[in-house]
C-alpha positions in Angstrom: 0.0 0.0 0.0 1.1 3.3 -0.5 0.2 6.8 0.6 1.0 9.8 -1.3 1.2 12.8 1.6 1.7 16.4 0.9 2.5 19.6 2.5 0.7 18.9 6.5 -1.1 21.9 8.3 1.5 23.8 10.2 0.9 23.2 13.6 1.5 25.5 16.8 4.1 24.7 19.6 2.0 23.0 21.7 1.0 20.5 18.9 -2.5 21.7 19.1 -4.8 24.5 16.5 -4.5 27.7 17.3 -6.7 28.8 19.9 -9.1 32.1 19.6 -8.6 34.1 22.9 -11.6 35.5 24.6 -10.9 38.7 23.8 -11.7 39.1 20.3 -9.1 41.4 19.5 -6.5 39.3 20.6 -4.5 36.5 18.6 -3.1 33.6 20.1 0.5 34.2 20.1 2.3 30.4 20.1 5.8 29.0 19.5 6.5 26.4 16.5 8.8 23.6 16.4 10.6 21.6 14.0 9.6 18.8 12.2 10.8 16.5 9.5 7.6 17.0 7.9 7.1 16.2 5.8 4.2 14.7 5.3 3.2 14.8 6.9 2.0 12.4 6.5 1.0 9.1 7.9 0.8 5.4 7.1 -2.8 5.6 5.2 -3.2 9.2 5.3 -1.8 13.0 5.3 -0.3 14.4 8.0 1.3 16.8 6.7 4.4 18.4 8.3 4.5 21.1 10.7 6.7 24.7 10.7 8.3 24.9 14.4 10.6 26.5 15.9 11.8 26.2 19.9 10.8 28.8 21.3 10.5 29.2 25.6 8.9 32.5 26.8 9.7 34.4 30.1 8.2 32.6 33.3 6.4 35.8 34.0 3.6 37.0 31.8 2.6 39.9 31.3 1.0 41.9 34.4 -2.0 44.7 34.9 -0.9 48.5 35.2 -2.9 51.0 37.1 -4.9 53.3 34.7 -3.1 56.6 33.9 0.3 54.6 34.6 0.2 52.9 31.5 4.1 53.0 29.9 4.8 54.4 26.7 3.4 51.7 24.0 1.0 50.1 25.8 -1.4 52.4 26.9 -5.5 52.5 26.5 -7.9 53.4 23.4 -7.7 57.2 25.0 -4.1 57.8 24.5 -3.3 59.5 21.5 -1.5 56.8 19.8 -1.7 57.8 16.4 0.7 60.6 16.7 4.0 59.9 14.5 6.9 58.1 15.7 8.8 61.2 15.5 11.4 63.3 13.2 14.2 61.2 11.7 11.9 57.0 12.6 12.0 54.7 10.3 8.7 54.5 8.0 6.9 51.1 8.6 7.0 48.6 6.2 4.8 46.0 4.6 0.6 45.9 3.0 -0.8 49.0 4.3 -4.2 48.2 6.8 -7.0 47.1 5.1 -4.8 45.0 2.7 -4.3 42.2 5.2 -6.7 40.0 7.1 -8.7 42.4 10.0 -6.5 40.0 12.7 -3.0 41.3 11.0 -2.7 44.8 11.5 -4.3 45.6 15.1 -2.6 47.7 17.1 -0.1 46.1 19.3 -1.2 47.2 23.0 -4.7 46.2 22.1 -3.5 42.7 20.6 -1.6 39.3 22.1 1.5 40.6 21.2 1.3 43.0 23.7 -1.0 41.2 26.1 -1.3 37.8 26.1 -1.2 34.7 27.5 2.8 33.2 26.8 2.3 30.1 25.0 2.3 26.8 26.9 5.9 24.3 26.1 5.8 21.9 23.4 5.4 18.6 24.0 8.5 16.2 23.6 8.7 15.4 20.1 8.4 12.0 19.1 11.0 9.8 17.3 11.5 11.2 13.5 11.3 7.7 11.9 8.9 6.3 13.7 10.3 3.1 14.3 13.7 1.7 13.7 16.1 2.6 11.0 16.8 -0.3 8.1 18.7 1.6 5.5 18.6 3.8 2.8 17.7 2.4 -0.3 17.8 4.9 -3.4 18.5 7.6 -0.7 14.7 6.9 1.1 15.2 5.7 4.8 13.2 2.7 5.5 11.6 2.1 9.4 10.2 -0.6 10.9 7.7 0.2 12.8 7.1 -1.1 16.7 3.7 -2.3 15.4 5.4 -4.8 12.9 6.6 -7.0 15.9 3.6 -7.5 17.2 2.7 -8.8 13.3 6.3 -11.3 13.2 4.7 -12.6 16.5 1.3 -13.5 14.9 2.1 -14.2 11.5 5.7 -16.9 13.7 2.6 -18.5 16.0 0.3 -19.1 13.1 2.3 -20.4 10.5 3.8 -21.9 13.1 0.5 -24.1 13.7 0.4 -24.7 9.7 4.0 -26.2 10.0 3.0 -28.5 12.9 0.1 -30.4 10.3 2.5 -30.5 7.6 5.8 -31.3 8.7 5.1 -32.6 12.5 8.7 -33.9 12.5 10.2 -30.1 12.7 9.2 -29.8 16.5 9.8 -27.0 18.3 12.1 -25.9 15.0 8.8 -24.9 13.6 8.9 -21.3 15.0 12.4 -20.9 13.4 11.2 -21.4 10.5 7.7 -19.3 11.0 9.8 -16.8 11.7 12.1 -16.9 8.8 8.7 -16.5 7.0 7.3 -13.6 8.8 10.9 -11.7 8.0 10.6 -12.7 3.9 6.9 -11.8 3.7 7.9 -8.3 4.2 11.1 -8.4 2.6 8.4 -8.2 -0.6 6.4 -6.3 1.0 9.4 -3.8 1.2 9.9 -4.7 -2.7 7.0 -3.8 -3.5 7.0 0.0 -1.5 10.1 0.5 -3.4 8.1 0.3 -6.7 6.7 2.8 -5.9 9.4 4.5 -4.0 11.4 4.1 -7.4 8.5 5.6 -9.7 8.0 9.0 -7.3 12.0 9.2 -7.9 12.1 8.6 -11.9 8.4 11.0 -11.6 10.8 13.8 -9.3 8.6 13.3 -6.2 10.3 13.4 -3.3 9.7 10.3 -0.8 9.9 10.7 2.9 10.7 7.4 3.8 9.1 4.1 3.7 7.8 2.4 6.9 6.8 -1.5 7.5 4.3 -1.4 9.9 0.5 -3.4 10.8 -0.4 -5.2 8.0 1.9 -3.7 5.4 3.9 -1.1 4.2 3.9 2.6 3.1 5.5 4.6 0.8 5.2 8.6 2.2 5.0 10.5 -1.0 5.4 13.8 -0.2 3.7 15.6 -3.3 1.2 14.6 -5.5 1.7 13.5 -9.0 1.3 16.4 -11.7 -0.9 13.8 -14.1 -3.6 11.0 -14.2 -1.6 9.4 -16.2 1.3 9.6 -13.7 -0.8 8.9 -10.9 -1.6 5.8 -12.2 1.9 4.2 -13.0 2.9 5.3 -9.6 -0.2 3.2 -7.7 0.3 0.1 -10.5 3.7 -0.6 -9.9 3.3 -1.7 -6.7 0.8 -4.2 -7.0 2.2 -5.6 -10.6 5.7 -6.0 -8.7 3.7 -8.0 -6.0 2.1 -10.6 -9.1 5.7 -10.5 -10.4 7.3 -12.0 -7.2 4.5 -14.4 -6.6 5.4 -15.9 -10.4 9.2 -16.1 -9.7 8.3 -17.7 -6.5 6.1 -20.5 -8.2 8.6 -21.0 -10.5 11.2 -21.6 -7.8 9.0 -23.7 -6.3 8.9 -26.3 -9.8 12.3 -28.3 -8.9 11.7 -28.4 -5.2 10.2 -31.4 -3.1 6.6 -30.1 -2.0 6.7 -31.4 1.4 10.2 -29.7 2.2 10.7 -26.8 4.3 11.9 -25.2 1.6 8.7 -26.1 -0.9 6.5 -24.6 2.1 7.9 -21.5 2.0 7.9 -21.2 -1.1 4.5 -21.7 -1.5 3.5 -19.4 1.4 5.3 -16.8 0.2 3.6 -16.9 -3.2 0.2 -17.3 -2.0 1.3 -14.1 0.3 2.4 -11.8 -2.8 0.1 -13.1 -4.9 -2.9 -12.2 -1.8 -1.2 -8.6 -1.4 -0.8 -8.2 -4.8 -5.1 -8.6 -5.4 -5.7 -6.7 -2.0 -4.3 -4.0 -3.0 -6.1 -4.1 -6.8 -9.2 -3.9 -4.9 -10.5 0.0 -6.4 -10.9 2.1 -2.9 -8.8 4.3 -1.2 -6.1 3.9 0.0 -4.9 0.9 -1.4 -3.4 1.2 -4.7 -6.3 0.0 -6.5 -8.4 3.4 -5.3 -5.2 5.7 -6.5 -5.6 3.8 -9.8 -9.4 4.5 -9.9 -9.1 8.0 -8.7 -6.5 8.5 -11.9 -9.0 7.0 -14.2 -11.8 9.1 -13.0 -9.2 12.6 -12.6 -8.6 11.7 -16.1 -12.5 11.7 -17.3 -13.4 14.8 -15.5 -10.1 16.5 -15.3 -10.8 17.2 -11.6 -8.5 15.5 -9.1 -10.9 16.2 -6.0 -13.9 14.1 -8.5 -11.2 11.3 -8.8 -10.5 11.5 -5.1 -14.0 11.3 -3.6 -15.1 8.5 -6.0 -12.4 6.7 -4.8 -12.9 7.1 -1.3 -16.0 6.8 -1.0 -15.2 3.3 -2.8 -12.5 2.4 -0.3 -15.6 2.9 2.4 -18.1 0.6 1.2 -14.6 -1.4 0.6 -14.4 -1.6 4.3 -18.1 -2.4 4.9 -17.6 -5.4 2.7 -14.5 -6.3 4.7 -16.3 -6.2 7.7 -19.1 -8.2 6.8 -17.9 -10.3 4.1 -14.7 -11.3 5.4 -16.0 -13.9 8.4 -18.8 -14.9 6.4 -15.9 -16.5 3.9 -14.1 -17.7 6.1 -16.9 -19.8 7.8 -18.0 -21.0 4.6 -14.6 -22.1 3.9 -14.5 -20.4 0.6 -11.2 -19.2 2.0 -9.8 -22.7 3.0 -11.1 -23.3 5.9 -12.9 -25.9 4.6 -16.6 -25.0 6.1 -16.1 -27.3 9.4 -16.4 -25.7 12.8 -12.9 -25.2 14.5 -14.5 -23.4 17.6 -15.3 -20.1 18.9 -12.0 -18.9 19.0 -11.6 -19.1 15.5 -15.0 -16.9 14.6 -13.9 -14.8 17.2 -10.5 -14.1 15.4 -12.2 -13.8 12.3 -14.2 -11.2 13.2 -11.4 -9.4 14.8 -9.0 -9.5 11.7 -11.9 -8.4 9.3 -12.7 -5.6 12.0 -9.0 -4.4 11.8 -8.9 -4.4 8.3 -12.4 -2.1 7.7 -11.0 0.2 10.1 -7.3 0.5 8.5 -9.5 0.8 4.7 -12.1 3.3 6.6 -9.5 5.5 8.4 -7.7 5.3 5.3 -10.2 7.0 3.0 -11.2 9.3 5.0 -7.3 10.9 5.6 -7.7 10.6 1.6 -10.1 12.8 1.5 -9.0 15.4 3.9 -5.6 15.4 2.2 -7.2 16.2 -1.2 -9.4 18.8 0.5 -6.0 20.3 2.1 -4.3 20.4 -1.4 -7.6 22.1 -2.8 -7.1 25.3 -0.4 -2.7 25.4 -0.4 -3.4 27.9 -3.0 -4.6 30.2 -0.6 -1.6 30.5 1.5 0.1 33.4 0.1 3.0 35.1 1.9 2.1 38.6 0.6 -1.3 38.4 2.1 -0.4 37.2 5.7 2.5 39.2 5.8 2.3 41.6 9.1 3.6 45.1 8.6 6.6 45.9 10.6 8.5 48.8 12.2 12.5 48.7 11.6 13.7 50.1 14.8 17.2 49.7 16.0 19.5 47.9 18.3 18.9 50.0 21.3 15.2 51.0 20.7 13.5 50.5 24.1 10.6 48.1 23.5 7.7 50.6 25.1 9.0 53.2 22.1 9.2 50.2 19.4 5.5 49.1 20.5 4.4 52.9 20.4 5.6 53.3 16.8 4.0 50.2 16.0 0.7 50.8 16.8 1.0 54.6 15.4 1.7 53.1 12.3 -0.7 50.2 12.7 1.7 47.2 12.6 2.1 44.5 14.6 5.9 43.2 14.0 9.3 44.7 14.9 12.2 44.4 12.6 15.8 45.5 14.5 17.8 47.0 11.3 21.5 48.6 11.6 22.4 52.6 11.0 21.9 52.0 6.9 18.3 50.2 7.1 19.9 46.7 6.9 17.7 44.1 8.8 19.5 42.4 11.4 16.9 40.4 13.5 13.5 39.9 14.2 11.9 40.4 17.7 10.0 37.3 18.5 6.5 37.7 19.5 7.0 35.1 22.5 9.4 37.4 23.8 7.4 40.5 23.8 4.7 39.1 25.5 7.1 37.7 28.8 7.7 41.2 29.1 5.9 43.0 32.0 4.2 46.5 30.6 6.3 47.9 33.5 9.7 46.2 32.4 8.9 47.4 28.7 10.6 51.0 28.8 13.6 49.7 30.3 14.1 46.7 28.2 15.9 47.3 24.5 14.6 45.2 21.7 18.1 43.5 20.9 17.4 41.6 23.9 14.2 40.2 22.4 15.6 39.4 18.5 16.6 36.2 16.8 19.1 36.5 14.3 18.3 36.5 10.8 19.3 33.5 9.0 19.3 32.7 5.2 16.3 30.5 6.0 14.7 33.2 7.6 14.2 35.2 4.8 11.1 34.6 2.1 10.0 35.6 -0.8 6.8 37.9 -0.6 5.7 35.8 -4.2 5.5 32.7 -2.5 2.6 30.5 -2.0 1.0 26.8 -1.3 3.7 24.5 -0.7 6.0 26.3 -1.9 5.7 28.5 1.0 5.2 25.9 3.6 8.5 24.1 2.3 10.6 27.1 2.6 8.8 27.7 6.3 9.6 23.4 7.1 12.8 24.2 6.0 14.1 26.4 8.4 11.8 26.2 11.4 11.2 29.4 13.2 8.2 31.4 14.5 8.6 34.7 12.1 10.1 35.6 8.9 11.6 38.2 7.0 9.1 38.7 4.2 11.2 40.8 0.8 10.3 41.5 -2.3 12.7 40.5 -5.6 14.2 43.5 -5.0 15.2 42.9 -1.3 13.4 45.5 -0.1 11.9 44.6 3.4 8.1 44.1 2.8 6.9 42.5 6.2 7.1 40.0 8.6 5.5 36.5 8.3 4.0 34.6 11.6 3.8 31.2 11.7 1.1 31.3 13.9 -0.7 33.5 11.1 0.3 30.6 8.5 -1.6 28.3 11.1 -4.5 30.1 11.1 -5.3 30.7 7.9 -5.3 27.2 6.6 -7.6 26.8 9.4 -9.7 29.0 8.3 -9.4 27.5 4.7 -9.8 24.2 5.5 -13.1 25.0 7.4 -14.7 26.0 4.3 -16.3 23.6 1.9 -15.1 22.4 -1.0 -16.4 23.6 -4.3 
């Protein structure tokens, strides 16, 4: 099986959506952290890959003033704040208000940056393969995933029970060789992930890695193929490589003794590829069967979404007949099992396997469809249109002045820039709001910057994932937005980011 992921919502420090705040005029102001990211993405669906940056705010938050003590910057709708920022300051740059969303360009002491609640730690990250590395095939890394011992086990203690009616004369040996099984059975499933691994490559789409894990493998595709035609080829190859190995193993099996250990495993392990490869024929997301189905039907309507719920809703009544259908098969023997009654435990294990299975196939095309319905609204990401305007001060600008010029000008980010205009560093929103109102005249915005870095630098033409792999690239919580020219245009939140693909993907699909 394979799953082709794309560019995953960005996610806020603490791993969860952005959060309104009660006060409607005020953002949630949140740390990001890194992430491989991909795709995210997971075994049968997107999960796209996250924009983070570390990022620990000040243990004290911000605290109340007294009315009519309010420090420069921060004080209340009836102080004249729209006076200018003086003879000889810097002119803001960036969209002028009203060209940005109505959350981007409120005033800072009547917004989160300048009071708010500092954002909560990020959770320890979890392992970045998932599982435990195998190698790198054609550059891919390849994990095996904790879930896939728990599948050795099974697949050791029930072939294992085959071998004992067969060859009874193995003994206790029997596991050995169960075992030996279990590790060859997904030797071809990895053969057949690197099909497709192989076709993304020769196709130019990058692959994340490939993980064996419960029942199978996936092949994390981190972009979606630009064609039916492509899309196709890349869900075929999988399967066809499975009906190819399940040939070469019946044709090994010709010159060996059938009741051998070797003649057993040969035959198991063509029955196994030749089972996977018609599995994943069936025509519902997300085996390869529905990404085949979904091409045919992208290609008849020339609409990728039409492709993509056809398919899913496919792989859904897929999983309905799994459900049902498989214990009913297996009691009538139509399966092997010959019709006679083994027992309880056997109906009972029937019905859980089938139940497993329609939930993998359910879960499956459901992440299909919210990944196509993500890809549908990347579009709307734009970097010039979440851009926040900013206020180059410099080095030694005490933060109470800096927030005063910001909100006279009506922007809500602070770029620190040398003598000549140059920008040297952005001051991070986190540490703006750790700042006690009291503190804020005393304390100079140097203290508050990170360092511009390469990375930290984007285009203001960017969009889609384009933008979102220049943000995964270099993890951080703001940007230096420019134009082609250089010339500073704003600063770029990825909080802001995070919001507005909520926002997008909470609209329906056309």
């Amino acid at each position: 099986m394979d799953v082709s992921g794309g560019s995953g919502q960005p996610r806020s420090g603490d791993d969860r959506p952005a959060e309104h705040s009660a006060d409607p005029t005020a953002p949630v102001t949140g740390t990001t952290g890194s992430e491989d990211r991909s795709h995210t993405s997971e075994s049968d669906g997107p999960v796209p890959p996250a924009t983070r940056a570390d990022s620990t705010p000040p243990a004290d938050g911000p605290q109340d003033t007294p009315p009519g003590d309010e420090p420069p910057g921060t004080h209340g709708p009836d102080t004249p704040d729209d006076r200018p920022a003086g003879p000889g300051a810097p002119r803001p740059t960036g969209p002028a208000p009203g060209t940005t969303p109505p959350d981007q360009h409120r005033p800072f002491a009547h917004s989160g940056i300048a009071k708010g609640r500092p954002p909560r730690p990020r959770p320890k990250e979890p392992s970045p393969g998932g599982g435990i590395l195998m190698g790198r095939p054609f550059g891919v890394p390849v994990y095996v995933a904790p879930s896939w011992f728990l599948v050795a086990a099974l697949i050791t203690w029930v072939f294992g029970g085959q071998l004992d009616r067969v060859l009874p004369e193995l003994g206790a040996a029997r596991y050995l060789v169960s075992l030996f099984f279990a590790v060859a059975f997904y030797a071809s499933v990895l053969v057949h992930e690197l099909a497709h691994t192989i076709a993304a490559i020769r196709f130019k789409l990058p692959v994340r890695r490939i993980q064996l894990q419960f029942f199978g493998g996936v092949s994390e595709i981190e972009k979606e193929a630009e064609t039916p035609g492509r899309e196709f080829v890349l869900a075929f190859v999988g399967p066809l490589l499975s009906l190819v190995l399940a040939g070469l193993f019946y044709l090994a099996m010709k010159p060996v003794e059938p009741g051998t250990v070797p003649g057993v495993l040969l035959a198991g392990l063509m029955v196994s590829n030749l089972i996977v490869a018609i599995f994943n024929f069936l025509p519902g997301l997300p085996l390869d069967g529905g990404r085949m189905l979904r091409a045919v039907v992208w290609k008849l309507t020339g609409k990728p979404m039409s492709g993509t719920v056809a398919a899913a809703w496919v792989g859904r009544a897929l999983a309905v007949s799994v459900l049902i259908g498989l214990p009913l098969l297996n009691s009538s023997g139509a399966l092997g099992g010959g019709g006679e009654d083994t027992g309880g435990m056997d109906t009972v294990t029937d019905a859980l396997l089938a139940a497993i299975l329609a939930a993998i196939i359910w879960t499956g095309a459901g992440n299909s469809l919210r990944m196509a319905r993500l890809r549908e609204h990347l579009p709307e990401l734009r970097a010039r249109t979440l851009t926040r305007r900013a206020v180059p001060v410099e080095n030694d600008t005490p933060l109470s002045e800096a927030l005063r010029r910001a909100n006279a000008a009506g922007a809500r980010a602070l770029v620190v820039v040398d003598a000549d205009g140059t920008p040297l560093s952005l001051v991070r929103e986190a540490a703006i709001v750790g700042v006690p109102e009291h503190r804020r005249p005393w304390v100079a915005v140097s203290g508050l910057a990170q360092e511009l870095t390469d990375g930290m630098r984007v285009s203001a033409e960017l969009a889609g994932e384009d933008l979102l792999d220049v943000l995964r690239a270099t993890p951080a919580t703001e940007y230096l937005v420019v134009e082609e020219t250089g010339e500073i245009y704003g600063v770029l939140s990825a909080a802001d980011v995070e919001r507005a693909f909520v926002r997008a993907m909470a609209r329906p699909t056309p």
